[in-house]
C-alpha positions, 0 to 999 in steps of 0.5 A, spaced: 110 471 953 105 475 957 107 481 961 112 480 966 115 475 963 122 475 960 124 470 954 132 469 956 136 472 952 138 467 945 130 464 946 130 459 939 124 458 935 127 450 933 122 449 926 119 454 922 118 455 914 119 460 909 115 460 901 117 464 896 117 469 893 115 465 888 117 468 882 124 467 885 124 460 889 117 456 885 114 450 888 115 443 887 110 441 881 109 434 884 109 439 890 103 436 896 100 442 897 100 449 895 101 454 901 101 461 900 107 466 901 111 467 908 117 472 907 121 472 911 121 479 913 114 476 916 118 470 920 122 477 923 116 482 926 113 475 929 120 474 932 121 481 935 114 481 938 116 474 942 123 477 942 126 470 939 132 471 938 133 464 933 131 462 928 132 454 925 130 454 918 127 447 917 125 445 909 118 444 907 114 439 902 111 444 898 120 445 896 121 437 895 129 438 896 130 445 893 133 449 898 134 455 895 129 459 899 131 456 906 139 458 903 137 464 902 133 466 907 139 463 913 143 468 909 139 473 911 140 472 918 146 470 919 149 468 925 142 468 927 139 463 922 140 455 921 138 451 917 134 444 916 135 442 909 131 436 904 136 433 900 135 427 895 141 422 897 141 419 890 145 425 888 152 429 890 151 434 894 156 439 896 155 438 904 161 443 906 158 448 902 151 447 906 155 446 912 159 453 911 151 455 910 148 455 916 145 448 915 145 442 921 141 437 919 136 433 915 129 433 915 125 425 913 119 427 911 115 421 912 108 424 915 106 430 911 106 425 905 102 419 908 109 414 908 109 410 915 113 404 913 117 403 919 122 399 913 123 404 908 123 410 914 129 405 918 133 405 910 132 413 910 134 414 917 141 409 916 143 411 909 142 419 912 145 418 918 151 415 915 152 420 910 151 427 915 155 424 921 162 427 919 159 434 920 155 433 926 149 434 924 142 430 925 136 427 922 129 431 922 124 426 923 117 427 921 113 422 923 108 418 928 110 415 934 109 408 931 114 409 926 119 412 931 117 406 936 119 401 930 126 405 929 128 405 936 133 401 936 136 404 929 135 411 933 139 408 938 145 405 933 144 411 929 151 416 929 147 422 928 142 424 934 135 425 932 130 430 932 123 429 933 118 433 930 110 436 934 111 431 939 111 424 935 104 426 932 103 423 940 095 423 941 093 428 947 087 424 949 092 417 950 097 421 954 103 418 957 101 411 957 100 410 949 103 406 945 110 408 943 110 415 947 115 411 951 119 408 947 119 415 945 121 418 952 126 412 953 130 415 946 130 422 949 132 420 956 137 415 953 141 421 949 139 419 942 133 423 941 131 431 942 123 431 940 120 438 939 115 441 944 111 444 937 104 444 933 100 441 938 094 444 933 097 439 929 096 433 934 090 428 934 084 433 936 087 438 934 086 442 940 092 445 943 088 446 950 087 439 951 090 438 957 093 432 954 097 436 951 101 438 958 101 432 960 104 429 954 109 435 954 111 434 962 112 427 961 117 429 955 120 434 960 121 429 966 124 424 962 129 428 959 130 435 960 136 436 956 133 434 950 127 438 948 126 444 945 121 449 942 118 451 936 112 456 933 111 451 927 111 459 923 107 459 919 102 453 920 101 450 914 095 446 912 089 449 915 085 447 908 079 443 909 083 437 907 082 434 915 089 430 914 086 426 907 087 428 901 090 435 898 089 439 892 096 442 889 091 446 884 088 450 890 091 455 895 091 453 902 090 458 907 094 457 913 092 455 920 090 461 924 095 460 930 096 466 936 103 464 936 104 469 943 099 464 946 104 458 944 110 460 947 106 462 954 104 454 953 111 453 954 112 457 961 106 453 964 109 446 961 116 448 965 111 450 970 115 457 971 122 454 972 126 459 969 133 454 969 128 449 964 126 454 960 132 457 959 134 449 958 130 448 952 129 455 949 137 456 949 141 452 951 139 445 948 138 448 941 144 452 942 148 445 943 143 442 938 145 447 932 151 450 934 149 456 936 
């Protein structure tokens, strides 16, 4: 944040990435995409000039369900560090082992790889929720504010709590009266739902300084206060020229060029200089979100 500014002491940045290195952790080969390195020494030096004091560690496509790099690097931050795991629920897996781990919860990954079967995603949902309940964890859930509308109910059933990513893929330019946008606020004023106030490049438009932008963040905020959180994206995937078609694993996809000092201001003007809700969503809401 800008001069003056104080970030609270235990600020969290609720969904970042790490890659490589790549002789030790190789990329999927079915993988979507191909992102260049991003170590976790760089995720720190990031962390340190924004005085993030947090990290969630959230699995990326490019891994499939190979978490290793993101165990690793969660074992480097320690208390520090949590984890939002990919996993392939037609195997065994040691969940207390990840638990112990630092991980949390489970990412669904429907928009990344173009999936938006509300029916296939309510299964994914029901049969993940079903399995991580007894751990406290919650699904991550990677998706556009129609399917996230059409999984209402099962997010409300659901006996592990939500998390959305990058404001539902929400559109700027609809604001608050789009459709789904208020299914999704109604999820979090209910309590079933946190939602990400993150990776508004990634939203319709593409331009973070969309005024529809804080619109849409200053309706999430008034409906639920409680349940929103904030995350840089770090470390931007996606800024090849494939425009949300068609990508090329062949190639090297350059990352988006994001200033993510100016991302975490953005949030003091959605909060409007409210300390307490600053605080709220930079600390207190992950903190009981991920156990801090």
């Amino acid at each position: 944040m800008s001069a003056g500014h104080v970030v609270p002491a235990g600020a969290t940045d609720c969904h970042v990435h790490v890659f490589g290195p790549y002789d030790r952790f190789p990329l999927a080969p079915d993988r979507p995409y191909t992102p260049p390195e991003a170590s976790l020494a760089d995720l720190r030096a990031m962390h340190v000039a924004l005085r993030i004091e947090r990290a969630v560690i959230v699995a990326a496509s490019p891994y499939g369900t190979d978490n290793g790099a993101l165990l690793a690097a969660l074992r480097a931050l320690g208390a520090a560090g949590r984890g939002v795991v990919a996993l392939d629920l037609g195997r065994e897996v040691d969940l207390e082992r990840l638990h112990a781990a630092g991980v949390r919860g489970v990412r669904i990954n429907l928009a990344s790889v173009g999936a938006a079967d509300p029916g296939a995603a309510e299964a994914a949902l029901r049969a993940t929720a079903a399995r991580i309940a007894p751990l406290g964890w919650h699904v991550d859930l990677h998706a556009g504010l129609d399917v996230i509308a059409a999984l209402g109910d099962a997010i409300e059933r659901s006996p592990a709590p939500t998390v959305v990513d990058h404001f539902g893929y929400a559109d700027p330019a609809g604001r608050a009266d789009q459709s789904g946008f208020g299914a999704l606020c109604d999820l979090a004023a209910a309590g079933g739902a946190y939602v990400k106030l993150s990776a508004p490049e990634r939203l319709p438009g593409g331009d973070p300084t969309h005024p529809g932008v804080a619109a849409l963040a200053r309706a999430l905020l008034d409906a639920a206060p409680d349940r929103m959180l904030w995350a840089s994206d770090w470390p931007h995937t996606g800024g090849g020229p494939h425009g949300g078609g068609a990508r090329d694993a062949n190639d090297v996809e350059p990352f988006r060029a994001v200033d993510d000092a100016r991302a975490l201001e953005r949030l003091r003007e959605w909060t409007r200089g409210d300390e307490d809700e600053l605080r709220r969503v930079l600390v207190e809401n992950p903190a009981r979100l991920y156990g801090f």
